[in-house]
PyMOL commands that place a pseudoatom at each C-alpha (Angstrom):
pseudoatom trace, name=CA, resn=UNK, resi=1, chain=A, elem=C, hetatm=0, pos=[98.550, 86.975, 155.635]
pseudoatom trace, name=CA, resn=UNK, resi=2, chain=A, elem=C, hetatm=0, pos=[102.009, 88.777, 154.199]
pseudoatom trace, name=CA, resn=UNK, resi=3, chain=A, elem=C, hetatm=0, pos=[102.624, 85.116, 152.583]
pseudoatom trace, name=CA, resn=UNK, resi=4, chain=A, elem=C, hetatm=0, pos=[99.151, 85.305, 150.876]
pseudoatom trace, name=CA, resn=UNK, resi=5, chain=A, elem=C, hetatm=0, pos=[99.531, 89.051, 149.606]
pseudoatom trace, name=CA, resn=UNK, resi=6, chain=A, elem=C, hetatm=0, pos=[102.806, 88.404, 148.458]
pseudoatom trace, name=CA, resn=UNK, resi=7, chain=A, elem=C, hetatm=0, pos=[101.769, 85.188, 146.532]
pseudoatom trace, name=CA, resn=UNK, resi=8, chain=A, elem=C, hetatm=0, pos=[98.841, 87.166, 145.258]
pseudoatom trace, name=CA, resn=UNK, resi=9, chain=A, elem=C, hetatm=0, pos=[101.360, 89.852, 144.302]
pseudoatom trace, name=CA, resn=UNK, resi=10, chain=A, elem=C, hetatm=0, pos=[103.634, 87.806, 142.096]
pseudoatom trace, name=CA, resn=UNK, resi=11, chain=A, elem=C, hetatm=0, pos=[100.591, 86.067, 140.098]
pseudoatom trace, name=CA, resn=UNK, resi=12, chain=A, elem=C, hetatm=0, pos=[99.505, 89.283, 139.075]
pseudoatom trace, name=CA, resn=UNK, resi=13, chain=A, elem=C, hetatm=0, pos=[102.751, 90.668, 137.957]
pseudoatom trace, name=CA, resn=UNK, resi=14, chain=A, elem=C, hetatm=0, pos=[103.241, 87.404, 135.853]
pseudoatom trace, name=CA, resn=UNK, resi=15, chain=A, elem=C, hetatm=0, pos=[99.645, 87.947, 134.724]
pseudoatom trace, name=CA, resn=UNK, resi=16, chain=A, elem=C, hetatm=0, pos=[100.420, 91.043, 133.166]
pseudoatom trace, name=CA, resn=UNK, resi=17, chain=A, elem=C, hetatm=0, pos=[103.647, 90.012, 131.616]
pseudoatom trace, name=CA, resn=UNK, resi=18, chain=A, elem=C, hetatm=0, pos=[102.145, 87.861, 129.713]
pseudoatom trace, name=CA, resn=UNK, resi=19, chain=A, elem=C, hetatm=0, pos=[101.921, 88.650, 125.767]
pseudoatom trace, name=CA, resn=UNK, resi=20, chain=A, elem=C, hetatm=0, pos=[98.735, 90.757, 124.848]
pseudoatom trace, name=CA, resn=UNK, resi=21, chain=A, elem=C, hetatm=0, pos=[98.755, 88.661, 121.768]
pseudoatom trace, name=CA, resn=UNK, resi=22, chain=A, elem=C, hetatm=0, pos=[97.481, 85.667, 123.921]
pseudoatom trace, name=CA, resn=UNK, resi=23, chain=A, elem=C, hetatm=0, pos=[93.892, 87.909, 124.786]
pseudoatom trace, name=CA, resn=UNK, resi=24, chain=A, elem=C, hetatm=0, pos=[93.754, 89.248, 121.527]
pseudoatom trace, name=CA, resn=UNK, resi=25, chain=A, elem=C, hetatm=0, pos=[90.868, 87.803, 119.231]
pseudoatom trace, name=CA, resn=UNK, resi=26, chain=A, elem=C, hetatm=0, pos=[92.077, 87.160, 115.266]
pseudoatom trace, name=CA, resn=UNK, resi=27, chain=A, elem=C, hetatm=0, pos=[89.416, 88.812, 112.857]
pseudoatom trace, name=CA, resn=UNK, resi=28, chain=A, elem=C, hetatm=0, pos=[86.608, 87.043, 111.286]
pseudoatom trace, name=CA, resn=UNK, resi=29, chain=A, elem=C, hetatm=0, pos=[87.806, 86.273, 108.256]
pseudoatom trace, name=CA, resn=UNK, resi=30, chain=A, elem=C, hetatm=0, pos=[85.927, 84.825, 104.849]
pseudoatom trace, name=CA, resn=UNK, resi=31, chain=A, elem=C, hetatm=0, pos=[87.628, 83.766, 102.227]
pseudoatom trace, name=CA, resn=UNK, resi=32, chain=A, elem=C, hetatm=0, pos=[86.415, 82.080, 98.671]
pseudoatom trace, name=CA, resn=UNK, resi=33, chain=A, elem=C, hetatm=0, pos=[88.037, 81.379, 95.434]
pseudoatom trace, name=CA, resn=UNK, resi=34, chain=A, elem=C, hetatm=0, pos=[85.730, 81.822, 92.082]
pseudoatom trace, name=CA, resn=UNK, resi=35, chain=A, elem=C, hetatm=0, pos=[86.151, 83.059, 88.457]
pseudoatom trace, name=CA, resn=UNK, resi=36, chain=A, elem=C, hetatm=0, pos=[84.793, 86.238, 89.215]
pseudoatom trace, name=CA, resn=UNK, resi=37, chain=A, elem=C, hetatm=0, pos=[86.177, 88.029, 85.835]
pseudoatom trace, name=CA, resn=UNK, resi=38, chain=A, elem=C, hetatm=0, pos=[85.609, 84.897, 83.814]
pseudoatom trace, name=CA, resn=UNK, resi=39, chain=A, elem=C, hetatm=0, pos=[89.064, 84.582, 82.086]
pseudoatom trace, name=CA, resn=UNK, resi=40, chain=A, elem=C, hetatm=0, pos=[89.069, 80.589, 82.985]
pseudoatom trace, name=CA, resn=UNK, resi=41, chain=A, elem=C, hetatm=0, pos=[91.504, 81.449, 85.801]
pseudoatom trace, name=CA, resn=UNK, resi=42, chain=A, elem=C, hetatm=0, pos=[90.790, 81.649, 89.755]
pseudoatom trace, name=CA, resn=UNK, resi=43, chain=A, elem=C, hetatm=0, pos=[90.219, 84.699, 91.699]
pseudoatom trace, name=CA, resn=UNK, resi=44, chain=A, elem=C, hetatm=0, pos=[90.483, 85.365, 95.459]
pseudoatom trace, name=CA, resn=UNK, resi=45, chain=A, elem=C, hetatm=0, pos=[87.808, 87.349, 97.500]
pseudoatom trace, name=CA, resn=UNK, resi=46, chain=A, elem=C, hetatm=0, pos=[88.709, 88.034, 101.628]
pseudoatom trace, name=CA, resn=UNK, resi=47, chain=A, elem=C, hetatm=0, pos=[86.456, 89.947, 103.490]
pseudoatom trace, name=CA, resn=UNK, resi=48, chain=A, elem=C, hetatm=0, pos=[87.641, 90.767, 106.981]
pseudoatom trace, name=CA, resn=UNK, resi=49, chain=A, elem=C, hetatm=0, pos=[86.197, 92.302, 109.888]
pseudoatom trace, name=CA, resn=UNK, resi=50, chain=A, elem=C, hetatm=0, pos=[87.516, 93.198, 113.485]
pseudoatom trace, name=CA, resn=UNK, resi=51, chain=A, elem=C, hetatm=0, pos=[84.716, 92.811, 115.984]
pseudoatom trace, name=CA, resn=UNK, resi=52, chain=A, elem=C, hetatm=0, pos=[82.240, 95.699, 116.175]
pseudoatom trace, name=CA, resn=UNK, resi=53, chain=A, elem=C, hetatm=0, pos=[83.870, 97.643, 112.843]
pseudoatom trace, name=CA, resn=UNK, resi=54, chain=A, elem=C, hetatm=0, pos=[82.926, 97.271, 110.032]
pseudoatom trace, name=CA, resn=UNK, resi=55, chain=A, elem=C, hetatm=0, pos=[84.046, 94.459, 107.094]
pseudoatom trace, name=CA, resn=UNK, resi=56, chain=A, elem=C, hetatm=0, pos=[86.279, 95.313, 104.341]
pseudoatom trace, name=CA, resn=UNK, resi=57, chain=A, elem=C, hetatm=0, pos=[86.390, 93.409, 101.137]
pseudoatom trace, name=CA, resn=UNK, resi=58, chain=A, elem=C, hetatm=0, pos=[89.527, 92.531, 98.636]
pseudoatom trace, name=CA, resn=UNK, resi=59, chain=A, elem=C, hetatm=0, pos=[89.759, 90.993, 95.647]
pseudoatom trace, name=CA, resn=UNK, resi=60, chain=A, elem=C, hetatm=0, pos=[92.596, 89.364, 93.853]
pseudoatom trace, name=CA, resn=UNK, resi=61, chain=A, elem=C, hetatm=0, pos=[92.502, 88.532, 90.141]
pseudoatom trace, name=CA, resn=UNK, resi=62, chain=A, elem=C, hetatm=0, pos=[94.353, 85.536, 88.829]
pseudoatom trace, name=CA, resn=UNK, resi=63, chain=A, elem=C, hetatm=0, pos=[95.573, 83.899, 91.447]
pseudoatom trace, name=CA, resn=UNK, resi=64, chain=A, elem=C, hetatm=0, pos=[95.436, 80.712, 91.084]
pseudoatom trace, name=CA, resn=UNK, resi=65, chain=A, elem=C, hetatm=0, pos=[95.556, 78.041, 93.120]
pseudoatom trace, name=CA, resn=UNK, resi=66, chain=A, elem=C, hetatm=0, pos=[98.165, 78.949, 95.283]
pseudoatom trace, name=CA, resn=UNK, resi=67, chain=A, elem=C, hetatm=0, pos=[98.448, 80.353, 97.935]
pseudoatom trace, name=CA, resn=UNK, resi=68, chain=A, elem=C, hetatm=0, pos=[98.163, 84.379, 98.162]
pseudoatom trace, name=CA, resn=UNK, resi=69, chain=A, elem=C, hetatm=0, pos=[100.860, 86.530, 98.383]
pseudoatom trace, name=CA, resn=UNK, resi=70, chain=A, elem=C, hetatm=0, pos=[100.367, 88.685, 101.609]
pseudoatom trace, name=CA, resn=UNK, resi=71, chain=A, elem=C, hetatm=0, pos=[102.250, 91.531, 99.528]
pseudoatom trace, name=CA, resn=UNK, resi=72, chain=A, elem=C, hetatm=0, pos=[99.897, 91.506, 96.666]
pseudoatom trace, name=CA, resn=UNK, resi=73, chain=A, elem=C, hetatm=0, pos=[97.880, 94.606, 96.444]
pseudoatom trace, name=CA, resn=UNK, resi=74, chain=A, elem=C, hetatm=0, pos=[94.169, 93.568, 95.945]
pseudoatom trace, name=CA, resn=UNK, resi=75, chain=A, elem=C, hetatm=0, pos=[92.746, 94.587, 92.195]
pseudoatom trace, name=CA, resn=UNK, resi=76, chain=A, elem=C, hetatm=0, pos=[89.724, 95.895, 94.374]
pseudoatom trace, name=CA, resn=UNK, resi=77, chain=A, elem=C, hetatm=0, pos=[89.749, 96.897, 98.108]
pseudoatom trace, name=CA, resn=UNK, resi=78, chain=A, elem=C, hetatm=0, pos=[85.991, 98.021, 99.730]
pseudoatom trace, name=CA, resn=UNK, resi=79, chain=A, elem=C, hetatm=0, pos=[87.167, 99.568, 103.007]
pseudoatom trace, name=CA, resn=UNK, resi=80, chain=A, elem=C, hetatm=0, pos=[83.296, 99.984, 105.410]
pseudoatom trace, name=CA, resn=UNK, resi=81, chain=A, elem=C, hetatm=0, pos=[81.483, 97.984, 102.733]
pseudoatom trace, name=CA, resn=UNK, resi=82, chain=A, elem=C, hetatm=0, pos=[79.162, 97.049, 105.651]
pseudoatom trace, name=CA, resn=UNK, resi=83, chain=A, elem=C, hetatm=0, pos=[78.984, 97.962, 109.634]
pseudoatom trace, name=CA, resn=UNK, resi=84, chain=A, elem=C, hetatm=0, pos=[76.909, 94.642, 110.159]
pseudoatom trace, name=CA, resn=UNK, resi=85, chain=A, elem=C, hetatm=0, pos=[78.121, 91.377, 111.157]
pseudoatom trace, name=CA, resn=UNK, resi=86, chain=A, elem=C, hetatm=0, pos=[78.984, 89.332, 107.908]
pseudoatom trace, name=CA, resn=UNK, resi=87, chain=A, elem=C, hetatm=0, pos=[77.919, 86.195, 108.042]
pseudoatom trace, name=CA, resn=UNK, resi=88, chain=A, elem=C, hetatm=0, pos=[78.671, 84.414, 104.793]
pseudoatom trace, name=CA, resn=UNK, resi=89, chain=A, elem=C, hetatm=0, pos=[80.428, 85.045, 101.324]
pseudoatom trace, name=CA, resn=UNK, resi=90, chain=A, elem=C, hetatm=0, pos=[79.777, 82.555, 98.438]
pseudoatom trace, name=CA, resn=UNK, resi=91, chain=A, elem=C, hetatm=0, pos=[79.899, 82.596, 94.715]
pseudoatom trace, name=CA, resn=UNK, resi=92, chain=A, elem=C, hetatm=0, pos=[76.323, 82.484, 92.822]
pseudoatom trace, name=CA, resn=UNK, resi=93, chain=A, elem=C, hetatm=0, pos=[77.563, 81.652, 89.666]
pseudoatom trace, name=CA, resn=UNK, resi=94, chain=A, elem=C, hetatm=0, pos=[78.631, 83.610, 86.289]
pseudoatom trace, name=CA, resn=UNK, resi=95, chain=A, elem=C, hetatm=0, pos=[81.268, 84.746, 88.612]
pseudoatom trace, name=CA, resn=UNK, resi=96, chain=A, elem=C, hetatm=0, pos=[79.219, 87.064, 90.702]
pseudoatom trace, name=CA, resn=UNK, resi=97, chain=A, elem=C, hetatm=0, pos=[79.715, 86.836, 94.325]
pseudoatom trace, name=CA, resn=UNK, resi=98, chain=A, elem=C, hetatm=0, pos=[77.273, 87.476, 97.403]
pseudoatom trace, name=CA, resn=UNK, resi=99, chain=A, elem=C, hetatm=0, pos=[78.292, 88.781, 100.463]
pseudoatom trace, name=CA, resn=UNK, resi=100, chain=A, elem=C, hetatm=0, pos=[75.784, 88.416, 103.335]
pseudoatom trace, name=CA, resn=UNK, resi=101, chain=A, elem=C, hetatm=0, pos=[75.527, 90.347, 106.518]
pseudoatom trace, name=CA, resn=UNK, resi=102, chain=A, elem=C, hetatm=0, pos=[73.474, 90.743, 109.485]
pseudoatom trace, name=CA, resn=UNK, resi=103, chain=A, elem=C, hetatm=0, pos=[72.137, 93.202, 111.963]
pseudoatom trace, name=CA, resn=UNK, resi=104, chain=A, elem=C, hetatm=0, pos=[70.644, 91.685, 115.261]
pseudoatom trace, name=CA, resn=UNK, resi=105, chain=A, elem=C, hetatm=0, pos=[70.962, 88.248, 114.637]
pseudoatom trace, name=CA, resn=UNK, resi=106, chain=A, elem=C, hetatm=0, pos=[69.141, 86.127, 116.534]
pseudoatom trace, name=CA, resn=UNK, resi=107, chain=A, elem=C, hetatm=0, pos=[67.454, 89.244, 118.062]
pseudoatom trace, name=CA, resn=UNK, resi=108, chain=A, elem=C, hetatm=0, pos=[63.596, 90.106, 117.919]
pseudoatom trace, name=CA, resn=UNK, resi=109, chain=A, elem=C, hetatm=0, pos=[64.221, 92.573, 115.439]
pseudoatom trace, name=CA, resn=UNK, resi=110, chain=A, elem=C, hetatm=0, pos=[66.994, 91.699, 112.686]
pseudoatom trace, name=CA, resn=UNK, resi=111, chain=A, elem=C, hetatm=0, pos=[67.775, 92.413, 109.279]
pseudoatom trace, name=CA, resn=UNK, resi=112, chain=A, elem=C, hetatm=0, pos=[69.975, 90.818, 106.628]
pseudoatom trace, name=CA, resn=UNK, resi=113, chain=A, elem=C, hetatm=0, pos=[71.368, 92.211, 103.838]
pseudoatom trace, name=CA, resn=UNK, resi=114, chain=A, elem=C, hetatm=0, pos=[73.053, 90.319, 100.679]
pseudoatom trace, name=CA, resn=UNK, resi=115, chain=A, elem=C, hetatm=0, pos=[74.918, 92.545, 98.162]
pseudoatom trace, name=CA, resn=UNK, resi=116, chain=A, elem=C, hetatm=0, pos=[76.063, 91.047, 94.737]
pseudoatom trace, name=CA, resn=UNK, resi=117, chain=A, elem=C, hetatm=0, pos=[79.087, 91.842, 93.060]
pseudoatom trace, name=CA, resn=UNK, resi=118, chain=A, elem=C, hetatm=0, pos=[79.836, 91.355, 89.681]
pseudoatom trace, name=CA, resn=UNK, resi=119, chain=A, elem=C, hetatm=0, pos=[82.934, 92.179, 87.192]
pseudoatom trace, name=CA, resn=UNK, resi=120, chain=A, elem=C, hetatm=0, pos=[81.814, 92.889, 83.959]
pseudoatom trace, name=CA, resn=UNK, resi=121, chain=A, elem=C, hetatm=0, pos=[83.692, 95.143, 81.374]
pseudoatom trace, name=CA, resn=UNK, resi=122, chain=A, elem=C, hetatm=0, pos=[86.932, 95.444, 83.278]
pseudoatom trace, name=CA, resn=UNK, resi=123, chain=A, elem=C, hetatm=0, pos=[85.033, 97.432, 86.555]
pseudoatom trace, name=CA, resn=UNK, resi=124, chain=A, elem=C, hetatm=0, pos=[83.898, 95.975, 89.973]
pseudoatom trace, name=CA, resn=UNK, resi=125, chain=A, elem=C, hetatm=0, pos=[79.797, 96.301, 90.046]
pseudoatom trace, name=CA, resn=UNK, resi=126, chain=A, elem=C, hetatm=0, pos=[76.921, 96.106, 92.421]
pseudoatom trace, name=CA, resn=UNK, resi=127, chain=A, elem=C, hetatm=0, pos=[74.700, 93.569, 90.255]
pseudoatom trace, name=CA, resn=UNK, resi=128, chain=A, elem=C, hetatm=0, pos=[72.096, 92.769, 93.038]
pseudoatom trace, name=CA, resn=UNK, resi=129, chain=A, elem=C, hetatm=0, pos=[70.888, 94.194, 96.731]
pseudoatom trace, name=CA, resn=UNK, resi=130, chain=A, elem=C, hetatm=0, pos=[68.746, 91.874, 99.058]
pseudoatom trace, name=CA, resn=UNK, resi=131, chain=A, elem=C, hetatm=0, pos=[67.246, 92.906, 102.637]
pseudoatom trace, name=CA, resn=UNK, resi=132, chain=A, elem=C, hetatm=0, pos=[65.156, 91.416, 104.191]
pseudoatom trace, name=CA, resn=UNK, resi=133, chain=A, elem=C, hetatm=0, pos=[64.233, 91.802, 108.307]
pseudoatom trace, name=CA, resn=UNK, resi=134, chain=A, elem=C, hetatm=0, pos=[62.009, 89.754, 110.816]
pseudoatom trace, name=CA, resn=UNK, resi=135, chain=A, elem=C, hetatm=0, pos=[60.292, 91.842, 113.780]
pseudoatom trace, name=CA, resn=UNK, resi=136, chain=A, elem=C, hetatm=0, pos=[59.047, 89.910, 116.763]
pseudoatom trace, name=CA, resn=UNK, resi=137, chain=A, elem=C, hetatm=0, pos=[56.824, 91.737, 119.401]
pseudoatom trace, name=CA, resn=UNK, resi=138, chain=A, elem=C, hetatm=0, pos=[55.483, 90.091, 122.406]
pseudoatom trace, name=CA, resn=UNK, resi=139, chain=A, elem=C, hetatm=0, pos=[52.031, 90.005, 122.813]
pseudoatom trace, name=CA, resn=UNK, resi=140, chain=A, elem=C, hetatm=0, pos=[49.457, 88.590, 125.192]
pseudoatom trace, name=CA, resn=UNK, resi=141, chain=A, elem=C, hetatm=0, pos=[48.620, 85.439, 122.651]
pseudoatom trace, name=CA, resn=UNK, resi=142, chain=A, elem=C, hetatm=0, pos=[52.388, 84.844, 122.710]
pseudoatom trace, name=CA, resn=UNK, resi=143, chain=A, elem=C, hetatm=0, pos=[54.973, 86.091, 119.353]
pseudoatom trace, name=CA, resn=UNK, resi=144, chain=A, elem=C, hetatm=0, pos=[53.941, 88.501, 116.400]
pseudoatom trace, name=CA, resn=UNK, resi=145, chain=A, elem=C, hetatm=0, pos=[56.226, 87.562, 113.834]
pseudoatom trace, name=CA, resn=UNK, resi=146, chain=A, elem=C, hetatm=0, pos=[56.566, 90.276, 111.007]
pseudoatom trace, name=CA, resn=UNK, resi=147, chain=A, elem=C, hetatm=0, pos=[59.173, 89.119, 108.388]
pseudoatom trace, name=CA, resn=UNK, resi=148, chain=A, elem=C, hetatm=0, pos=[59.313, 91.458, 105.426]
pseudoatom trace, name=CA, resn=UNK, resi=149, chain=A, elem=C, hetatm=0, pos=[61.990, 91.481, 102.155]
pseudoatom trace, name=CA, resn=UNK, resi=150, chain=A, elem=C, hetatm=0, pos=[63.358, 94.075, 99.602]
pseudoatom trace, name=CA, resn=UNK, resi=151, chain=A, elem=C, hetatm=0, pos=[64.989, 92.710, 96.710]
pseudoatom trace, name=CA, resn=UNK, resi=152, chain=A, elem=C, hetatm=0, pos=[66.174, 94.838, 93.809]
pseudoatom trace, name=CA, resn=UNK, resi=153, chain=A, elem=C, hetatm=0, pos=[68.241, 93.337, 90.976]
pseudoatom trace, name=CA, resn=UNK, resi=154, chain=A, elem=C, hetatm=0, pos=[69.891, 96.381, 89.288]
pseudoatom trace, name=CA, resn=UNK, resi=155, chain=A, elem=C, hetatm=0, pos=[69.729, 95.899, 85.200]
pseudoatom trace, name=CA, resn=UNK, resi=156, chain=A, elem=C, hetatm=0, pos=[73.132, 96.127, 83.141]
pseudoatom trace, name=CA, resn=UNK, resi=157, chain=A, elem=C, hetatm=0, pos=[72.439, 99.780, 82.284]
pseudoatom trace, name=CA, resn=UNK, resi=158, chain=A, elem=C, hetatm=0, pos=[71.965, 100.764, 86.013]
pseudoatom trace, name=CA, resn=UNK, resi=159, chain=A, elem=C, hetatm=0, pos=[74.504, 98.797, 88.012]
pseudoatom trace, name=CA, resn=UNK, resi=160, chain=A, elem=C, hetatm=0, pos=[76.109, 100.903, 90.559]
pseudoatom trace, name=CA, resn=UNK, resi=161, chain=A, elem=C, hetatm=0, pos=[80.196, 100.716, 89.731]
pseudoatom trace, name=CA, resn=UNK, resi=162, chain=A, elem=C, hetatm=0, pos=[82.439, 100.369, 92.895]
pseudoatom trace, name=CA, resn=UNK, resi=163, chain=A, elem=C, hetatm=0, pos=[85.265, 102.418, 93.518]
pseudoatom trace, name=CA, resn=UNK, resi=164, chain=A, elem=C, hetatm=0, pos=[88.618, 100.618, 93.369]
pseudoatom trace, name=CA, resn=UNK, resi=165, chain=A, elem=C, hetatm=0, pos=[92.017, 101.450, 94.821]
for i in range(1, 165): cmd.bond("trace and resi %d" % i, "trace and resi %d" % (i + 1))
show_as sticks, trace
zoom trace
């Protein structure tokens, strides 16, 4: 038994001498190149988001093909833009760009939420918000399915500016 224990003994001290970095899960990370000032030249967006905090989004103007300079300072950084899961970023043309998240997924009740951002006259915008959630009770004739939407597309007078670095 003494053989066992001290077998036992010296897998778990090489168990935790082994690098942290090995356990550690990278960030979800989403990253998408698009003209989002319109100057004819790429732009960067990176949202990134450690599990169960919330996402932060960065933008990069002119950058080119290239690949990014992990000095850089972003032109616009959006620390807690949202605390739900992001699921997708993608450009929807005239250099906006759409960042969609959700709450629940997969769950019987779940929203999603896609916020548009826009650059127009030299400042970082909110141009569009869409939510839009699905409720699902149990019942004795089997699923209620309640899906519901919000969609609210701000005019050029009203569009919310975002605060910058």
């Amino acid at each position: 038994m003494t053989a066992f224990h001290d077998a036992a003994l010296a897998w778990l001290v090489g168990l935790v001498a082994l690098p942290a970095v090995g356990f550690a899960e990278s960030p979800p990370a989403f990253e998408l190149k698009l003209d989002i000032d319109q100057d004819g030249k790429m732009d960067r967006a990176r949202v990134t988001q450690e599990l169960g905090a919330p996402a932060d989004l960065y933008i990069y103007l002119t950058t080119g093909e290239e690949k990014l300079d992990s000095s850089r300072r972003p032109d616009f950084a959006g620390k807690g833009l949202t605390e739900d899961r992001v699921l997708d970023l993608e450009t929807k043309g005239k250099g906006s760009l759409a960042i969609t998240s959700c709450f629940g997924c997969g769950a019987s009740k779940s929203t999603e939420e896609t916020m548009t951002i826009v650059y127009r006259r030299g400042q970082f915008l909110v141009g569009g918000y869409n939510r839009s959630w699905n409720w699902n009770q149990q019942t004795s004739d089997g699923v209620k399915t309640t899906l519901g939407g919000l969609r609210h597309q701000l005019s050029h007078r009203r569009r919310h500016r975002l605060q910058g670095p």
